[in-house]
Backbone as a chain_set.jsonl record, in Angstrom:
{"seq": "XXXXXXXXXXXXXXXXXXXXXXXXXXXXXXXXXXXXXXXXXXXXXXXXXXXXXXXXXXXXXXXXXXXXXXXXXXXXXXXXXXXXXXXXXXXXXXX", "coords": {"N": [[0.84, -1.168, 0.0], [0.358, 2.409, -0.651], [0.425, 5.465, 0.226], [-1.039, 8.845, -1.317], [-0.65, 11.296, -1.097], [-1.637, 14.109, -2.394], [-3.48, 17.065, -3.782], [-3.167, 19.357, -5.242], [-4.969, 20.198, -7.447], [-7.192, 20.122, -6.903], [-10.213, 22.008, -5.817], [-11.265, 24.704, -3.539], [-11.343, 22.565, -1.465], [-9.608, 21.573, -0.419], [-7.227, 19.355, 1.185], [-7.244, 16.071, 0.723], [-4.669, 15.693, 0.417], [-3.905, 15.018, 3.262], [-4.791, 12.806, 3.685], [-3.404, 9.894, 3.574], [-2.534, 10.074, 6.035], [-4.142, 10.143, 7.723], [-5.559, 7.882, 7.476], [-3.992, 6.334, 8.043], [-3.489, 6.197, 10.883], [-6.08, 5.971, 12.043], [-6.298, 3.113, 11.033], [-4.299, 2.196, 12.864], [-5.752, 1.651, 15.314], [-7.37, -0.062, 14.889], [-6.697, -3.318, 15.466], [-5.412, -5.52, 18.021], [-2.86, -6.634, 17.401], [-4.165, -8.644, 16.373], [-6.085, -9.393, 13.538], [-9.358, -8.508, 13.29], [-11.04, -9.718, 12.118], [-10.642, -12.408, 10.718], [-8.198, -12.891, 12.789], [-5.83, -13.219, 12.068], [-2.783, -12.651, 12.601], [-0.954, -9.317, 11.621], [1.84, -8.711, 11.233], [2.314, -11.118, 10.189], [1.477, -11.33, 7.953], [1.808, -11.124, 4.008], [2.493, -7.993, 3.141], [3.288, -4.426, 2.6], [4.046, -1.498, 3.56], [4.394, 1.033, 1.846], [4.797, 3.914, 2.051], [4.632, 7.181, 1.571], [4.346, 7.838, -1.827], [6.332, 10.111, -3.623], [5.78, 13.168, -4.631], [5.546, 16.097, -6.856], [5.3, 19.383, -5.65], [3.223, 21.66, -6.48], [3.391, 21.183, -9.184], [0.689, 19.804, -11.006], [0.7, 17.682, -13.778], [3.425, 17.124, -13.161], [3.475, 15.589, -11.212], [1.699, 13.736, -11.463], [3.153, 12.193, -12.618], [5.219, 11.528, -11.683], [4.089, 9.601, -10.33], [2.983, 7.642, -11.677], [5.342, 6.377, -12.373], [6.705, 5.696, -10.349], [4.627, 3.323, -9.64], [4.698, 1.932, -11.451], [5.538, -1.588, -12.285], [4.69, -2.65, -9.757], [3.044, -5.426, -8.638], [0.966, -5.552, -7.065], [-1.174, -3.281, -5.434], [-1.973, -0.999, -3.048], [-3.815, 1.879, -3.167], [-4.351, 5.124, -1.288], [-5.762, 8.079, -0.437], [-5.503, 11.462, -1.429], [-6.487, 12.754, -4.872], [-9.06, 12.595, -7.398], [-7.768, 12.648, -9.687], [-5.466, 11.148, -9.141], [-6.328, 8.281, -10.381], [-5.742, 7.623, -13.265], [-3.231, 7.467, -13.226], [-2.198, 5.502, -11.576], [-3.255, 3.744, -13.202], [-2.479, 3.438, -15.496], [-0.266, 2.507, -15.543], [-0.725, -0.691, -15.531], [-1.497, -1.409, -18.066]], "CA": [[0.0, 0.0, 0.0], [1.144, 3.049, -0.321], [0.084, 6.725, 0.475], [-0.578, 9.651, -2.282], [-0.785, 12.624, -0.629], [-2.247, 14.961, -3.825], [-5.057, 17.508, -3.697], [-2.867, 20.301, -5.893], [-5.725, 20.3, -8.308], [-9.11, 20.511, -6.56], [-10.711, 23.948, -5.419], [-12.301, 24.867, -2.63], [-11.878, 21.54, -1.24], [-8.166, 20.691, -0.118], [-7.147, 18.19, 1.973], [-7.025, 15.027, 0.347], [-3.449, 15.166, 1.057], [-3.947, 14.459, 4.204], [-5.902, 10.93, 3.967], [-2.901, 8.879, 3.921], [-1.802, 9.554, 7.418], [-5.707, 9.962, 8.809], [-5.985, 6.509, 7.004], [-2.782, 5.143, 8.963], [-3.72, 6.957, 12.551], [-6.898, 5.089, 12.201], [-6.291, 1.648, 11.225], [-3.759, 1.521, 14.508], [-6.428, 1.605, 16.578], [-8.479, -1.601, 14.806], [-6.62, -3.945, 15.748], [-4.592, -5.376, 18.763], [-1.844, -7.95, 17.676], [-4.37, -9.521, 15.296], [-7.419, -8.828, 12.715], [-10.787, -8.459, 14.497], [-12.282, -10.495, 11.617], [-9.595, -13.071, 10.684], [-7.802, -13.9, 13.774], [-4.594, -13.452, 11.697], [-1.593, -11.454, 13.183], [-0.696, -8.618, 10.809], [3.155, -8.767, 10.62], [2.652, -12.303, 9.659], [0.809, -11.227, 6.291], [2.41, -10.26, 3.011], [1.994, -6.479, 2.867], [4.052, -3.464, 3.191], [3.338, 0.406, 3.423], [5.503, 1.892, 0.895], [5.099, 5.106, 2.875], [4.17, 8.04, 0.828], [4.541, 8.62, -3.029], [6.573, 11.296, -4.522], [4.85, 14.342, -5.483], [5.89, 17.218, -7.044], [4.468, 20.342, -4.986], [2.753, 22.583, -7.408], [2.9, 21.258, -10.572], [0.5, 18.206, -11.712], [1.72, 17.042, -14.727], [5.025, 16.291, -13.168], [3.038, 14.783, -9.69], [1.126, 12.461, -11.907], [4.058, 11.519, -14.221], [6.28, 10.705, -10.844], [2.777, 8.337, -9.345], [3.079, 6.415, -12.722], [6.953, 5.651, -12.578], [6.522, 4.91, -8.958], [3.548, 2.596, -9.578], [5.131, 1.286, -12.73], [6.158, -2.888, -11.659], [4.334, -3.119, -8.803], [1.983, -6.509, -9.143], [-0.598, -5.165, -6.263], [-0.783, -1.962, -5.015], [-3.59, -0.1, -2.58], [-3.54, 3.475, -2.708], [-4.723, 5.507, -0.251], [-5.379, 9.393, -0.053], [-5.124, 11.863, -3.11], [-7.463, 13.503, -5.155], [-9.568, 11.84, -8.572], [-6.781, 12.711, -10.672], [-4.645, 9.982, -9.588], [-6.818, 6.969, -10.993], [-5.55, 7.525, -14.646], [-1.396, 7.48, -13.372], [-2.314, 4.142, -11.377], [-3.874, 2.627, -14.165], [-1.662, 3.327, -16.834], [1.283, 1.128, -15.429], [-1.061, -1.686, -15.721], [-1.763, -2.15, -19.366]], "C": [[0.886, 1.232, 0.0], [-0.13, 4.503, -0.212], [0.206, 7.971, -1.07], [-1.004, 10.89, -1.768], [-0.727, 13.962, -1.731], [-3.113, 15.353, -3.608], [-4.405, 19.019, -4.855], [-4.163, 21.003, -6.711], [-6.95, 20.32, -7.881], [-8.981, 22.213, -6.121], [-11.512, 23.811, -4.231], [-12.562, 23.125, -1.715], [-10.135, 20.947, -1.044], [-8.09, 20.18, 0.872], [-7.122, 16.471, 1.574], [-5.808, 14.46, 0.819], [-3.325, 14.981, 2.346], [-4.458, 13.166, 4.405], [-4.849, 10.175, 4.057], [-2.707, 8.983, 5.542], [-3.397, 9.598, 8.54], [-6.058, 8.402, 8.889], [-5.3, 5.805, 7.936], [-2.906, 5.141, 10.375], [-4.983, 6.118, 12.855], [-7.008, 3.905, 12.446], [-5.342, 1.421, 12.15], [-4.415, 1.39, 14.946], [-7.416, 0.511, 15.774], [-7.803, -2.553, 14.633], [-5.307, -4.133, 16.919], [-3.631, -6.847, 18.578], [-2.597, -8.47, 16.681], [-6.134, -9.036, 14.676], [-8.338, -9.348, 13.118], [-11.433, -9.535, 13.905], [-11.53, -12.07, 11.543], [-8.611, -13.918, 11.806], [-5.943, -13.823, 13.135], [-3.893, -12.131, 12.077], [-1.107, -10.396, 11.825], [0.667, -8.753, 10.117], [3.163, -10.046, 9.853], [2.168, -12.434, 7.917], [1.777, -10.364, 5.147], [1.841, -8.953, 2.45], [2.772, -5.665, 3.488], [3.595, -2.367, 3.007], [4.661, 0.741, 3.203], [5.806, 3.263, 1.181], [4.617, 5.863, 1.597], [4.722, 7.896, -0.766], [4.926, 10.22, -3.148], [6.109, 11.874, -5.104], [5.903, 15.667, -5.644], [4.933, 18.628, -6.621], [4.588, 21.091, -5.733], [2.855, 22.281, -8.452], [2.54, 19.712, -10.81], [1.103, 17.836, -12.201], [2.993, 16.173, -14.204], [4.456, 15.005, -11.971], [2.42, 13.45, -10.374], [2.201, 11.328, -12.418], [4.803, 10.363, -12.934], [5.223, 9.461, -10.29], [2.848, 7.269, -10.581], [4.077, 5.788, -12.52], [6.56, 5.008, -11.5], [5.686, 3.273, -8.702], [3.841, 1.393, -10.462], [6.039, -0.254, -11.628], [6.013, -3.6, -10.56], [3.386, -4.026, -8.794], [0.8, -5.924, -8.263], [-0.233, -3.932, -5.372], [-2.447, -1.03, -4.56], [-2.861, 1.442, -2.031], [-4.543, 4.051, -2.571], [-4.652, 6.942, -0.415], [-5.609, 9.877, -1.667], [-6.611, 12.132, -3.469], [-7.812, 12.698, -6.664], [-8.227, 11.737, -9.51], [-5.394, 11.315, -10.611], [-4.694, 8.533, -10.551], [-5.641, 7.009, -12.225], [-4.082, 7.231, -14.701], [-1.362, 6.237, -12.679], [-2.738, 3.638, -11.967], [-2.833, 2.149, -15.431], [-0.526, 2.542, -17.107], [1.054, -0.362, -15.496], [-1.317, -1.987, -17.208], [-0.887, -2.991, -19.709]], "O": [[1.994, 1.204, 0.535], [-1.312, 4.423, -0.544], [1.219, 8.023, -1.767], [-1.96, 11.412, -2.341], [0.259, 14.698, -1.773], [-3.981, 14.586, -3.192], [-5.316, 19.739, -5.265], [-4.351, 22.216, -6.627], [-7.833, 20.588, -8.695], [-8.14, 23.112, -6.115], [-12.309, 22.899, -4.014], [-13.659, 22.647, -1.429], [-9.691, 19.941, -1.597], [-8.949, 20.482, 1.701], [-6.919, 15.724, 2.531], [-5.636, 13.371, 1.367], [-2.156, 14.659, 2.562], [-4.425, 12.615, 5.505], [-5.163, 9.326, 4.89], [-2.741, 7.958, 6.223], [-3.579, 9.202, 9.692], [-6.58, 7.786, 9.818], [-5.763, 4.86, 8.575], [-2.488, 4.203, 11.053], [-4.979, 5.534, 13.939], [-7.502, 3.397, 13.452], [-5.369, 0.234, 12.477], [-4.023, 0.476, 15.672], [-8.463, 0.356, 16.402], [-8.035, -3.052, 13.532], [-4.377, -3.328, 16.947], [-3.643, -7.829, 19.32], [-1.87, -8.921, 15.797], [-7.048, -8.501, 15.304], [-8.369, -10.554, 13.361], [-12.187, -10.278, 14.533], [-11.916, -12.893, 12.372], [-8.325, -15.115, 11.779], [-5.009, -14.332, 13.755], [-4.264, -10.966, 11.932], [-0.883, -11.099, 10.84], [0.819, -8.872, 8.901], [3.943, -10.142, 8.905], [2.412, -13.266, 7.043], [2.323, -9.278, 5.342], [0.987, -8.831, 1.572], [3.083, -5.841, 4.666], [2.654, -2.225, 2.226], [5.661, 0.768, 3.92], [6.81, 3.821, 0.738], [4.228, 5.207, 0.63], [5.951, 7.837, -0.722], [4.231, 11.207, -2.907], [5.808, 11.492, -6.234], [6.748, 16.09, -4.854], [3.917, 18.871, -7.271], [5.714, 21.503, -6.014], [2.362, 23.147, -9.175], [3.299, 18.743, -10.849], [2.175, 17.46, -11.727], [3.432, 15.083, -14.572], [4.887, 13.855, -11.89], [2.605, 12.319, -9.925], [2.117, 10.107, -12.553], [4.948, 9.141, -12.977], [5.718, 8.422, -9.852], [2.757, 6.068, -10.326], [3.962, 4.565, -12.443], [6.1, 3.868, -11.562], [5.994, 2.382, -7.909], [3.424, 0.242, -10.33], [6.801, -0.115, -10.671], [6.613, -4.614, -10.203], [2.358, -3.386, -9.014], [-0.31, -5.839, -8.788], [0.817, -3.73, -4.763], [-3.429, -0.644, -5.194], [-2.057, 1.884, -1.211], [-5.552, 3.888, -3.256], [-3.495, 7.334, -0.566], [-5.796, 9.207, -2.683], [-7.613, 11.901, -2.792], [-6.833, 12.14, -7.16], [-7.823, 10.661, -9.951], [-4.72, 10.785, -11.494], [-3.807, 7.92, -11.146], [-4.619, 6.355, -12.018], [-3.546, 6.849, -15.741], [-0.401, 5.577, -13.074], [-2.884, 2.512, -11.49], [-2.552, 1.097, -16.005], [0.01, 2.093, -18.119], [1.954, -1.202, -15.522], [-1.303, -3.201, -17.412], [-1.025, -3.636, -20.748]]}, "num_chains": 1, "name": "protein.A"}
């Protein structure tokens, strides 16, 4: 998983970049040692938090271009945070 902390491009409506770490401040607190539903311990599962994505502050274009490279080779990937505009730079590394 990783974090995209992006809202450059909305109006009247920033903050997006904040959802990765509201997202991460949260899910500490649901669970203790192991998943409420599951029963399975967390560290023991294949999954890492890639920590934030590289953005370029103030200019799209380049913020999207760097979320593609970044994204580019990764087989599964949950991202978190960010504003509509990312879909199209996480998709594009999949064709």
């Amino acid at each position: 998983m990783a974090g995209l902390p992006l809202d450059i491009g909305t109006t009247n409506r920033a903050g997006p970049r904040d959802g990765p770490r509201a997202i991460r401040a949260a899910a500490r607190m649901l669970t203790d040692e192991r998943h409420p539903i599951t029963g399975a311990p967390p560290a023991s599962l294949d999954l890492s938090d890639l920590g934030e994505f590289e953005i370029a502050l103030g200019d799209m274009e380049k913020s999207l271009a760097l979320i593609e490279e970044q994204a580019a080779g990764l087989a599964h990937l949950v991202a978190f945070g960010g504003e509509d505009s990312i879909a199209l730079a996480l998709l594009r590394p999949l064709k």
